[in-house]
N, C-alpha and C positions, 0 to 999 in steps of 0.2 A: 739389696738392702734388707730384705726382706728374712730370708737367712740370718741375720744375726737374731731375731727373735730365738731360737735355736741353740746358740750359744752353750747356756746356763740350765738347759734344761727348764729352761722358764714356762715353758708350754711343748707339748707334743700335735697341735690342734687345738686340743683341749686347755683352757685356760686354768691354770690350776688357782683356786683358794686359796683366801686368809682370814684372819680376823680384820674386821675392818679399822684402817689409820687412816687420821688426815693427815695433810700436808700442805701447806698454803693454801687452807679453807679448800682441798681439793680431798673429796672421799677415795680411800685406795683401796678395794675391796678381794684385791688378786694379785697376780706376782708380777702379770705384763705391766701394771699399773704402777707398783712399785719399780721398778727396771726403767719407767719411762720419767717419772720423777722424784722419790728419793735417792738422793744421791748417796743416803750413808748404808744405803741396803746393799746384801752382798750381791744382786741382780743389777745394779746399777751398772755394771762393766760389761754388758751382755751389748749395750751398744757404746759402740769406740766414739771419741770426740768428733773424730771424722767425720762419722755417721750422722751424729747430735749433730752437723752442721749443715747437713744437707737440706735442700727443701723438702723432696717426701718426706724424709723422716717426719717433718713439723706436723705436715698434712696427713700422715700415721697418729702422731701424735695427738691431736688437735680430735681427729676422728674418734680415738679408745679411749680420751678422758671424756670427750661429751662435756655435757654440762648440765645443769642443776637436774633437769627431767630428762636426762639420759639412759635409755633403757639399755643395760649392758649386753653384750654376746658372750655365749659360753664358749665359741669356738673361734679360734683366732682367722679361720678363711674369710668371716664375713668382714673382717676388719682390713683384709689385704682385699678384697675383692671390691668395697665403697674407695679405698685408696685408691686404687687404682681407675677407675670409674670417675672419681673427682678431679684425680691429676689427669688422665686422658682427656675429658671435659673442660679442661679449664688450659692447659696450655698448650701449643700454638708453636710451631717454629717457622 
């Protein structure tokens, strides 16, 4: 799943910049950010509906938007590497 980050060129590691947009009162201050919820941006297709349905993705997702006192990362490892670290923590088979 992780791999489609990749896609679009949306990041190489490094999270690339923008000028900051909201979106449903949500600050979007980089391209993973947009990718993950404007849908009208050209990075939006960077992950497949598939994907969008998965549960990491949520748990991806849910971790790199944060919330009001979210301190961002510049580098996208730390955002696969808390993913992973929550989802191993938390589910069970």
């Amino acid at each position: 799943m992780f791999l489609k980050c990749f896609n679009f060129n949306i990041n190489v590691g490094y999270i690339l910049k923008d000028f900051e947009q909201k979106a449903d009162d949500i600050l979007i201050p980089d391209k993973l950010k947009e990718a993950l919820v404007m849908e009208e941006s050209e990075y939006y297709p960077a992950f497949s509906d598939e994907c969008r349905n998965e549960f990491l993705f949520h748990v991806f997702k849910r971790i790199v938007l944060g919330g009001s006192l979210c301190q961002w990362e510049d580098y996208v490892t730390e955002y696969f590497r808390m993913t992973k670290l929550f989802y191993k923590g938390n589910i069970t088979i």
